[in-house]
ZASE-929849 format. One record per residue (C-alpha): residue in one letter; x, y, z. Coordinates in steps of 0.02 Angstrom, whole numbers, plus 50000, padded with zeros to 5 digits. Layout:
<nodes>
NODE  aa      x      y      z
NODE   A      X      Y      Z
...
</nodes>
This chain:
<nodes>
NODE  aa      x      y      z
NODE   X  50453  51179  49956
NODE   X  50581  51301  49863
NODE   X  50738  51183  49928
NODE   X  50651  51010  49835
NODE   X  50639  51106  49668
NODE   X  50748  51041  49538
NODE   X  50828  50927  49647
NODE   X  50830  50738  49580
NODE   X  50850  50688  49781
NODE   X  50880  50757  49962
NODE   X  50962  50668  50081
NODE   X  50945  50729  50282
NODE   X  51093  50670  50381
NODE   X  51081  50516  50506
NODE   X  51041  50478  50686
NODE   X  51103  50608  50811
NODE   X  51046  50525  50954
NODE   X  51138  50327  50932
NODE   X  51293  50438  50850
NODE   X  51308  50525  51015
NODE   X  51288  50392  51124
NODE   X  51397  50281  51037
NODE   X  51540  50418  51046
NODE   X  51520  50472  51222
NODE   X  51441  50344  51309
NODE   X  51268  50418  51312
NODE   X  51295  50472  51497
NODE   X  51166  50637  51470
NODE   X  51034  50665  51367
NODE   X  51067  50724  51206
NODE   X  50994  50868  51187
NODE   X  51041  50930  51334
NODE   X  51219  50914  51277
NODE   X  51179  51072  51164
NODE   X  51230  51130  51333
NODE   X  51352  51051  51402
NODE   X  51452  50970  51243
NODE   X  51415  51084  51142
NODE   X  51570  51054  51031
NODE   X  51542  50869  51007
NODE   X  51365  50929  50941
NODE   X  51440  51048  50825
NODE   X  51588  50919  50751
NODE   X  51428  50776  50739
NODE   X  51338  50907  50625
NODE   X  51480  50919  50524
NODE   X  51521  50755  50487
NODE   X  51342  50745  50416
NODE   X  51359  50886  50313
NODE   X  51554  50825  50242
NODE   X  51476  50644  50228
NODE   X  51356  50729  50097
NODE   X  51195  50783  50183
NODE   X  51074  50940  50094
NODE   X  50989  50946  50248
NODE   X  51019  50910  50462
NODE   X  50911  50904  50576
NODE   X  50939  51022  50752
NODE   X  50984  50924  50891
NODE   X  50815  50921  50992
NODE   X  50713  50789  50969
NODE   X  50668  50755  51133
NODE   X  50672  50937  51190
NODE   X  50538  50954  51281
NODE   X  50516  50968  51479
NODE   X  50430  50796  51501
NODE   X  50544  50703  51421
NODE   X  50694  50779  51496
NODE   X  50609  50815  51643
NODE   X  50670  50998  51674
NODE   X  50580  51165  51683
NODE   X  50521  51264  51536
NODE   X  50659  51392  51542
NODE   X  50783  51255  51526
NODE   X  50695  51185  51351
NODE   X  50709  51350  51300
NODE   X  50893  51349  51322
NODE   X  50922  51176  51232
NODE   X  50838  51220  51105
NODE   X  50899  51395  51064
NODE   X  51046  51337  51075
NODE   X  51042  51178  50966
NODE   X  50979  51275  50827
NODE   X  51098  51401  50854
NODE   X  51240  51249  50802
NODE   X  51157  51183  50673
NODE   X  51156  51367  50589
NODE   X  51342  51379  50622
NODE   X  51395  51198  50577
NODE   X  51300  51237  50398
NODE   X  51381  51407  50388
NODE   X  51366  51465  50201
NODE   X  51336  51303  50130
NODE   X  51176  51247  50040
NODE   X  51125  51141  50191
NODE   X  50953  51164  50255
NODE   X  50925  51162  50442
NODE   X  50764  51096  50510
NODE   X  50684  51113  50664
NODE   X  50643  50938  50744
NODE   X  50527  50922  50852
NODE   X  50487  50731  50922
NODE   X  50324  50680  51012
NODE   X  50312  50730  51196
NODE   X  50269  50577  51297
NODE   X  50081  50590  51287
NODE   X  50024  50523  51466
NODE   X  50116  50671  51556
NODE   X  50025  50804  51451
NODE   X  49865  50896  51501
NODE   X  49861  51019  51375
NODE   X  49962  50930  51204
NODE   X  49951  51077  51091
NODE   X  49992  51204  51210
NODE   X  50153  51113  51244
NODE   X  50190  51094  51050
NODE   X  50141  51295  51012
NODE   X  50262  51308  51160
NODE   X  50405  51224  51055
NODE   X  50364  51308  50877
NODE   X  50360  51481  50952
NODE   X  50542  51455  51020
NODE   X  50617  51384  50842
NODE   X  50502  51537  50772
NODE   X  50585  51677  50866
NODE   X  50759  51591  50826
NODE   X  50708  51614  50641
NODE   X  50674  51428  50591
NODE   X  50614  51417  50408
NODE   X  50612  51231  50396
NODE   X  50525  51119  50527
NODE   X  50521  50911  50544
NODE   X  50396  50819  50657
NODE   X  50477  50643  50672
NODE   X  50443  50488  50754
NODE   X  50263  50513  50783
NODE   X  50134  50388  50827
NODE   X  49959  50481  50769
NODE   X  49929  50644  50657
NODE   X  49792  50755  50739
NODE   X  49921  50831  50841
NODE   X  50041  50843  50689
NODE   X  49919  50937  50569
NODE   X  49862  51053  50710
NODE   X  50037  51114  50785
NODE   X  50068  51128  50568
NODE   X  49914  51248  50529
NODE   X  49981  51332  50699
NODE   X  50150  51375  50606
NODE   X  50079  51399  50449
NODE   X  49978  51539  50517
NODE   X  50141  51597  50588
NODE   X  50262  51587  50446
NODE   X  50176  51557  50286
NODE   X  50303  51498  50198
NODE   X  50384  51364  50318
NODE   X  50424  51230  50245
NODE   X  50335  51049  50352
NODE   X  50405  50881  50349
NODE   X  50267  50782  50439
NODE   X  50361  50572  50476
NODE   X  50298  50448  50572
NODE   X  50361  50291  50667
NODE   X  50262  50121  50587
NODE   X  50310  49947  50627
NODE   X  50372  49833  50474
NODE   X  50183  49774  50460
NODE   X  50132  49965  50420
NODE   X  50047  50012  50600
NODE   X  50098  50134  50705
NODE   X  50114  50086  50902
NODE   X  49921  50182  50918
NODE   X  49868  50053  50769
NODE   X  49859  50169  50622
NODE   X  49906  50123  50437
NODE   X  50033  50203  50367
NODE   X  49957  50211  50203
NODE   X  49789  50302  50280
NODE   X  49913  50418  50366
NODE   X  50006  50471  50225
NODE   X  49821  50507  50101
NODE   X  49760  50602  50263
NODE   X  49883  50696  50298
NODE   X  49934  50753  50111
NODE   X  49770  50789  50074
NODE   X  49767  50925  50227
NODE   X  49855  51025  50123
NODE   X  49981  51077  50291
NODE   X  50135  50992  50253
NODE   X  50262  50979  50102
NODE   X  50308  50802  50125
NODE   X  50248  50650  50245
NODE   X  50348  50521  50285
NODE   X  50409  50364  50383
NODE   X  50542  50342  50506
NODE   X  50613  50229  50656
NODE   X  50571  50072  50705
NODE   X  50593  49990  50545
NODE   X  50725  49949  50434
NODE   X  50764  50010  50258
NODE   X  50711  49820  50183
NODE   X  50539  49855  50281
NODE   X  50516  50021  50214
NODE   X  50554  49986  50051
NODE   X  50416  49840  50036
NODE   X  50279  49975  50125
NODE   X  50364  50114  49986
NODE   X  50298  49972  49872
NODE   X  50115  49982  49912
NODE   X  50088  50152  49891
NODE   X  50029  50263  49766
NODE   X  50121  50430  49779
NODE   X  50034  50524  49631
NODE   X  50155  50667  49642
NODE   X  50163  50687  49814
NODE   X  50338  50713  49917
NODE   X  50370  50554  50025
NODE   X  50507  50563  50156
NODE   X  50609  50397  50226
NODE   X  50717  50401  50341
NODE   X  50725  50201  50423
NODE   X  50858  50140  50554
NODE   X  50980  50083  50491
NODE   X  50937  49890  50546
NODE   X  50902  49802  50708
NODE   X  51003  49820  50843
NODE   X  51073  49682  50939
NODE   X  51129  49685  51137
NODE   X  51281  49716  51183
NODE   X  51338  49714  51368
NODE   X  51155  49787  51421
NODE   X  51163  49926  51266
NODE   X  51102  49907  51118
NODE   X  51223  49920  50970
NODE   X  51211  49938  50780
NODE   X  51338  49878  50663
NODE   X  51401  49967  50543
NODE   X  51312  49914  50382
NODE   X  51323  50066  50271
NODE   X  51337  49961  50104
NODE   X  51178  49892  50136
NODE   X  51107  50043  50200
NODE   X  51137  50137  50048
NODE   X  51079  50009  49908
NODE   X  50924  50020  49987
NODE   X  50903  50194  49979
NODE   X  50937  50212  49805
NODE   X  50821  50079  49787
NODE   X  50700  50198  49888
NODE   X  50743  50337  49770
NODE   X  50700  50230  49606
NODE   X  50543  50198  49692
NODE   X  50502  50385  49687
NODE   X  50562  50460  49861
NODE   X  50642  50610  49843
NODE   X  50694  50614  50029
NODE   X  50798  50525  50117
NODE   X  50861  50495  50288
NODE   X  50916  50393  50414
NODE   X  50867  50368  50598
NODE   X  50931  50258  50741
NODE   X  51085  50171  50689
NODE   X  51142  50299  50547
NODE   X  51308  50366  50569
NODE   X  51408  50496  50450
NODE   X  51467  50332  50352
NODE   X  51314  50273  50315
NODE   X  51243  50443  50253
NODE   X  51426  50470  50155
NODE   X  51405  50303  50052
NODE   X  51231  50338  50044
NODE   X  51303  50514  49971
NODE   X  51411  50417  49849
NODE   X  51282  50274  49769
NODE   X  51156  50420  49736
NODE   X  51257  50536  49636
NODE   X  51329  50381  49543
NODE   X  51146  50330  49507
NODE   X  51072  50525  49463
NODE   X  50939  50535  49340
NODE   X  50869  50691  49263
NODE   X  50795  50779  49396
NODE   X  50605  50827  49378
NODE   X  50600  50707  49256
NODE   X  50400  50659  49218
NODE   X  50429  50507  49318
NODE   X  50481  50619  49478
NODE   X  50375  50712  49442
NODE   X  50195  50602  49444
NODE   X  50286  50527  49580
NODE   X  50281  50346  49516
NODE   X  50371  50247  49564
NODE   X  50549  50202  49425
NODE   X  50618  50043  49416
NODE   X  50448  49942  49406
NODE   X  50365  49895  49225
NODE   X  50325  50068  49166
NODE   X  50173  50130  49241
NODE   X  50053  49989  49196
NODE   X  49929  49948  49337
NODE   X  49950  49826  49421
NODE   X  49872  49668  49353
NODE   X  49945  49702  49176
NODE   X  50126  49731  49261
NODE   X  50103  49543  49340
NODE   X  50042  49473  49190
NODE   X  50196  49565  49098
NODE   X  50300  49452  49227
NODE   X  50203  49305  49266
NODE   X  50049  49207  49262
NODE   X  49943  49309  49407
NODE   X  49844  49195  49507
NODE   X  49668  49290  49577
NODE   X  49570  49205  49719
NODE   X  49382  49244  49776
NODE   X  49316  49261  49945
NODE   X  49153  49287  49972
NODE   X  49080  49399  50120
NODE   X  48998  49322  50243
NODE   X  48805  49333  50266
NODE   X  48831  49406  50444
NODE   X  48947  49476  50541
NODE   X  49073  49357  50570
NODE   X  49189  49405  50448
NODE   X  49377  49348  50534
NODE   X  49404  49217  50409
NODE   X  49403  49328  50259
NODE   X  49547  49407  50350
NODE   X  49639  49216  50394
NODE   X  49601  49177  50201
NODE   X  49691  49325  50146
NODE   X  49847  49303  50231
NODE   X  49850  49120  50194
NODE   X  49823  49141  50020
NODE   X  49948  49274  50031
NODE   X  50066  49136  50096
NODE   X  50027  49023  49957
NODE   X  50070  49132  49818
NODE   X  49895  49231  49747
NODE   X  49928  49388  49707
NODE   X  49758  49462  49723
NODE   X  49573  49439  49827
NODE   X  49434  49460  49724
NODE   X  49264  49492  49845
NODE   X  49089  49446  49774
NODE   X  48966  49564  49785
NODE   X  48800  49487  49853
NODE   X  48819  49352  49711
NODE   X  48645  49259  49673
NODE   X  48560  49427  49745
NODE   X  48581  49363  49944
NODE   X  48648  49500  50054
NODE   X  48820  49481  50109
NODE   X  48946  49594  50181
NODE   X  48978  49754  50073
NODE   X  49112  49695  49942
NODE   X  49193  49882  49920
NODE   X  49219  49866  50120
NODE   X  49284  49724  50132
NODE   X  49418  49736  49994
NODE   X  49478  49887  50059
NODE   X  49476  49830  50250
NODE   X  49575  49647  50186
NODE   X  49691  49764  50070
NODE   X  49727  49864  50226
NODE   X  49732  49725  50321
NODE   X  49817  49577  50247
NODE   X  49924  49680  50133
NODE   X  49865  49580  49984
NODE   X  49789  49679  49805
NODE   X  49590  49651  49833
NODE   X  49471  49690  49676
NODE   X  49299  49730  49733
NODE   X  49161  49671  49628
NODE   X  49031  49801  49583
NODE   X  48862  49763  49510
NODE   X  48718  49865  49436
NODE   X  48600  49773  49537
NODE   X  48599  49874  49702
NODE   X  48658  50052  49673
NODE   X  48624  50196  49553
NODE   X  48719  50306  49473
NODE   X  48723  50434  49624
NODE   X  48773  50269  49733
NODE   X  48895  50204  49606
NODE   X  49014  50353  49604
NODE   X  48994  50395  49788
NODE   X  49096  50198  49813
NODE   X  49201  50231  49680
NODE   X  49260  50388  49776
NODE   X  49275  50283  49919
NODE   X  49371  50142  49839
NODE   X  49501  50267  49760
NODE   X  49532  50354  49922
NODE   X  49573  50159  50011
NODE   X  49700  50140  49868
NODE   X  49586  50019  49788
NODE   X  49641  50010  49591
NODE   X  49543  49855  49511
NODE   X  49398  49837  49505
NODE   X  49266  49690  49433
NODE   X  49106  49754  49344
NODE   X  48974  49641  49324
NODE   X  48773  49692  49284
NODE   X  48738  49577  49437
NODE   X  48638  49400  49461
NODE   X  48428  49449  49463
NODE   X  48323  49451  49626
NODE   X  48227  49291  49621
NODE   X  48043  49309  49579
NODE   X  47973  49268  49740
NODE   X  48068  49413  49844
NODE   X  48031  49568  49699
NODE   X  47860  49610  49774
NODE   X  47988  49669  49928
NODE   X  48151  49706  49853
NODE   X  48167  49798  49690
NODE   X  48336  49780  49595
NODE   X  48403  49943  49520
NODE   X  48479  49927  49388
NODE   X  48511  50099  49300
NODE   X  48635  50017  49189
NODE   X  48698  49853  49115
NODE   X  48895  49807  49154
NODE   X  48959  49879  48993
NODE   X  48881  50047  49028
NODE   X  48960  50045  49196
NODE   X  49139  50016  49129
NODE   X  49089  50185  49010
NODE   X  49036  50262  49158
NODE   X  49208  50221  49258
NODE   X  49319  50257  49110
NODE   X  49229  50432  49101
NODE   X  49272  50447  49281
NODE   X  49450  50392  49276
NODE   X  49484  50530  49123
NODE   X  49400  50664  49233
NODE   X  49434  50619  49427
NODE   X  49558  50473  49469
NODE   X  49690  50526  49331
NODE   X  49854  50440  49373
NODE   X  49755  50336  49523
NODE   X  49628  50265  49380
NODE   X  49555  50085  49414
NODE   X  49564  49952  49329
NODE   X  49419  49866  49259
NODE   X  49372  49707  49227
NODE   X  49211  49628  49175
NODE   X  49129  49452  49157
NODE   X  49150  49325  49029
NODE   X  49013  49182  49016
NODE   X  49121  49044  48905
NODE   X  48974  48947  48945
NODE   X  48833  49053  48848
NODE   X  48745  48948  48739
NODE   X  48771  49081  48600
NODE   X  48942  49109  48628
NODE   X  48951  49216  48482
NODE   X  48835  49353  48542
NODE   X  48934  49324  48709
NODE   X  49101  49379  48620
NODE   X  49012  49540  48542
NODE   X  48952  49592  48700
NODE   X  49134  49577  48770
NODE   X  49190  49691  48619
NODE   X  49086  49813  48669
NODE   X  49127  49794  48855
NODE   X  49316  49826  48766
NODE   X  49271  49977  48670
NODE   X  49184  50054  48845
NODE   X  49334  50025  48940
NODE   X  49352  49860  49018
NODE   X  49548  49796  48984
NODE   X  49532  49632  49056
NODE   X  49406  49483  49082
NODE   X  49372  49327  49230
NODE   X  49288  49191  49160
NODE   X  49134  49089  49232
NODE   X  49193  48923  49304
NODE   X  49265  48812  49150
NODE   X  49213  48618  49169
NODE   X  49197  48560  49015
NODE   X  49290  48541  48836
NODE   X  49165  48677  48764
NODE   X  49215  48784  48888
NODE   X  49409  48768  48857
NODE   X  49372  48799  48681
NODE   X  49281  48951  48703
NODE   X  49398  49043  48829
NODE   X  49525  48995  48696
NODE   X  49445  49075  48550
NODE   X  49406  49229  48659
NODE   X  49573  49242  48701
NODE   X  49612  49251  48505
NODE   X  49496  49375  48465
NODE   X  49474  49492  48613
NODE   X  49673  49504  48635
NODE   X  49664  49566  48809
NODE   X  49705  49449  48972
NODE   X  49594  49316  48994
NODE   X  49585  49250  49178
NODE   X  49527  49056  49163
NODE   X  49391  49054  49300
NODE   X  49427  48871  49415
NODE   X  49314  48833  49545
NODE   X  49377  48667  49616
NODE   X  49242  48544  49685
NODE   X  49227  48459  49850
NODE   X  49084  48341  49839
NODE   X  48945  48285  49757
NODE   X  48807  48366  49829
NODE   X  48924  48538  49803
NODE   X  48942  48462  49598
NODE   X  48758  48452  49589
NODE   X  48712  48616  49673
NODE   X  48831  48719  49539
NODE   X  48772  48620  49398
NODE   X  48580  48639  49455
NODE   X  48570  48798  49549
NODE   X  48724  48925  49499
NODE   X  48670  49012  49317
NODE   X  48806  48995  49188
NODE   X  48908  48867  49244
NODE   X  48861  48689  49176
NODE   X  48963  48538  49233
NODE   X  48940  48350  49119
NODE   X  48873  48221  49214
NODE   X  49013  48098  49224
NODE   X  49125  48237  49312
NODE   X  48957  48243  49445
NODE   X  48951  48082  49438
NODE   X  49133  48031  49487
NODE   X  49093  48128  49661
NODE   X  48973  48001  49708
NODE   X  49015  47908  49892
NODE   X  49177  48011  49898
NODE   X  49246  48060  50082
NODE   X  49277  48219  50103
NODE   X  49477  48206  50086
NODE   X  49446  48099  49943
NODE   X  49311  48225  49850
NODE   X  49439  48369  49887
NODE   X  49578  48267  49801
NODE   X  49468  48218  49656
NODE   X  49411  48416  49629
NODE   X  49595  48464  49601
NODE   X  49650  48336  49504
NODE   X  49512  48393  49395
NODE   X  49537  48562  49408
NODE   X  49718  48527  49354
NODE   X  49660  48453  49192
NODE   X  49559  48601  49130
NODE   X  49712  48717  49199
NODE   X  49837  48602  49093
NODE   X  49747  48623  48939
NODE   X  49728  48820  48970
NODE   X  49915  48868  49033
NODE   X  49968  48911  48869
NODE   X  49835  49037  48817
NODE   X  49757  49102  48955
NODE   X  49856  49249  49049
NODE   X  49804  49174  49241
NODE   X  49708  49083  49327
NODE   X  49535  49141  49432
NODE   X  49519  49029  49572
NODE   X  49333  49036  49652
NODE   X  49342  48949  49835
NODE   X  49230  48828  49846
NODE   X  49123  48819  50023
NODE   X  49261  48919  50121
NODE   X  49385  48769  50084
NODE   X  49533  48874  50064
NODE   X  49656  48751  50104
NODE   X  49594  48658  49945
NODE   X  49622  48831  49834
NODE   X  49816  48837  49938
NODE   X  49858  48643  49870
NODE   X  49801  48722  49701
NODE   X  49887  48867  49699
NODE   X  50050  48745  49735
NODE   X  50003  48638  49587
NODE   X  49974  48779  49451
NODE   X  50161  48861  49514
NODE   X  50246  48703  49462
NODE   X  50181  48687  49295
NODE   X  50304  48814  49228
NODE   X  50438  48762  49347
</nodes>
């Protein structure tokens, strides 16, 4: 859009609708005060536009004939009219009017985009250059009533926002982070965004999580929660607070700003103030990738926390069927605890479980926690490989875990044949090749395998160097038990010089101690540690399994870069208590 270019920022004025009702009562509907108060309409636009606004918004919202239950001819009206004082409170300024246009209320409606063409065609034939969906709940209708208009008028410029709850849904259950890479990538819109029902903290954490690559994001929260006030509800006037978030919203990346319910000419004014005090240099290559400033460069993400902190990555395996609800309860408990990414297993000692790509993306989505698919050679070729790597990017998954993949067991290859086009080293070429030529700014992440447990640990390390040279910036470790093990993840640590995760899987019993030692390739355990599980209770084995685990993480803390936490036998509660522990080393 023409009136974005060369700006650093562009703030749209506040809430009409509260502002209104908090000056006159709210005894009629707004909009239909374009009508009858048409004055107070007028003055309300241009305390916006004196507080500091580029942009307001017509007064019409809700201008439709189910909402404000009237006829047709009377919309018409309303909204002729409201954009008619809009025009005249921006007068020759360089303040852009948009047409808003709110959702109509859905269970009324036989004919939804009829109603919708209805609305366009009147701002149309009023001249409207500039047009705002707000508030709504789904996109279909959005993207259709915008390829409507674009047929219409070319060169309109579309701001596309919709309402999400501070966990990222919508009130029909979309994600807001699936609605803003759908509706970008229709190519109908200059800008999607978020607005209502959440508050500027909320939107700044969901601002967090996603990966603008360029792309315009608008945000226009309330301006808080309201409380109750004699039957009404009320907002208080917190415009300090208002505005340090949106400049903290702006050094995230967004370029548009906004307020909804709550907003008043105040806010928007300081709001006014604390950006032009903060300016940077607009289209400046940050602005314009659309990363987001203020963070740790642009380093993904696991080299950012390791920049900060030592990360702490958990793995959940997929289940073997269908019932996959505790993945979900895992994540958000481990989320509580303090991990700061899921790894999921993919099929590990060749037994089918639950797609790993899926599931990482569904618990990312989900649980709001970073999940890093495994991906091994075993299963997939080349033409199956890039067709989930497509996938993966397009969920906003950016790590990923390459591994060549644990063999079919002799006894099931006469009926299952592994695949196996390439080894893990050639895919991490592979996905390097498509990160240069596909994913760009969106790149993954990739990680591959360390054994510190090879018995020739030295042909171990220069396979890892080549795993470097193809790509891979970062390794987990196998399970570390024993002294050897310490020593080796320490000397690859030396000579790789890229983060080293210390691989800790914690155990809960001596059966579980002699089933990794006997049955689990590359992880060897001495026989007094299996031994001291003997005739444990459960509590007690659990207990014992930490405490060890806490030895081999005490020795590592200073040389490893974090911790990779396998859960033992779904006992997540066991990898939460160690999760606690490893945080108060350093403390």
């Amino acid at each position: 859009m023409n009136i974005f270019e060369g700006k650093d920022y562009f703030l749209f004025d506040g809430a009409m609708g509260t502002y209104y009702s908090s000056k006159y009562n709210g005894e009629i509907a707004c909009e239909a005060a374009n009508l009858t108060h048409s004055q107070a309409i007028l003055e309300i636009h241009k305390e916006y536009i004196e507080a500091g606004a580029n942009a307001i918004k017509t007064n019409t919202f809700a201008a439709n004939r189910f909402s404000l239950s009237c006829e047709q001819a009377e919309v018409e009206l309303i909204i002729k009219k409201g954009f008619e004082i809009a025009l005249s409170a921006a007068g020759n300024r360089e303040v852009a009017v948009f047409a808003d246009i709110g959702p109509i209320p859905s269970a009324q409606v036989i004919d939804q985009e009829e109603e919708y063409k209805k609305l366009a065609d009147i701002f149309l034939s009023c001249g409207a250059e500039n047009f705002l969906f707000e508030t709504f709940p789904q996109y279909d209708i959005v993207l259709e009533i915008s390829a409507y208009i674009r047929l219409k008028k070319p060169s309109a410029g579309i701001i596309a926002s919709f309402a999400v709850y501070p966990d990222g849904y919508t009130k029909e259950g979309l994600f807001y982070q699936d609605i803003f890479n759908r509706v970008n990538a229709s190519g109908l819109v200059d800008a999607c965004g978020f607005n209502c029902i959440s508050g500027p903290a909320h939107m700044c954490r969901l601002v967090s999580s996603l990966e603008l690559d360029g792309r315009l994001l608008s945000i226009m929260p309330n301006s808080g929660y309201p409380a109750s006030e004699r039957g009404r509800a009320v907002y208080v006037d917190n415009s300090q607070y208002f505005a340090g978030k949106m400049l903290e919203l702006k050094n995230m990346g967004v370029r548009i700003l906004g307020g909804c319910c709550g907003t008043t000419p105040h806010h928007i004014a300081v709001t006014a103030k604390l950006l032009a005090d903060n300016i940077s240099t607009a289209g400046s290559p940050e602005q314009q990738s659309g990363k987001a400033t203020g963070k740790t460069g642009d380093k993904p993400l696991l080299r950012r926390l390791v920049s900060e902190k030592k990360p702490i990555l958990v793995e959940i395996d997929p289940p073997f069927d269908t019932n996959w609800e505790y993945m979900l309860r895992d994540a958000f408990l481990l989320k509580k605890a303090g991990a700061d990414m899921i790894t999921i297993a993919d099929s590990p000692l060749a037994k089918a479980r639950a797609d790993s790509s899926i599931m990482a993306a569904k618990l990312q989505r989900e649980a709001g926690l970073p999940a890093m698919p495994h991906i091994t050679c075993r299963d997939k070729n080349l033409l199956g490989i890039k067709a989930t790597l497509l996938a993966l990017n397009i969920e906003g998954i950016r790590n990923i875990l390459v591994v060549t993949g644990d063999p079919i067991a002799n006894i099931e290859r006469k009926d299952i044949k592994g695949v196996f086009s390439m080894n893990s080293s050639n895919l991490a070429n592979y996905v390097s090749s498509l990160n240069a030529n596909i994913f760009g700014e969106a790149s993954f992440e990739i990680g591959g395998a360390l054994n510190v447990n090879a018995p020739n640990f030295d042909a171990e390390l220069r396979r890892s160097a080549k795993k470097l040279e193809n790509g891979i910036s970062f390794f987990l470790t196998q399970a570390i038990y024993t002294e050897a093990a310490v020593n080796n993840t320490i000397r690859a640590i030396e000579e790789l010089k890229v983060p080293v995760f210390a691989g800790i899987m914690p155990i809960v019993g001596y059966k579980n101690a002699q089933f990794i030692n006997n049955e689990v390739p590359g992880i060897e355990i001495d026989e007094d540690t299996v031994e001291s599980f003997r005739d444990k209770s459960r509590e007690e084995a659990e207990l014992l399994g930490i405490e060890h685990s806490l030895k081999c993480i005490n020795k590592l803390y200073g040389h490893v870069s974090g911790f990779y936490i396998m859960t033992p036998l779904k006992r997540i509660q066991v990898v939460c208590r160690l999760i606690k522990s490893i945080k108060e080393i350093n403390e």
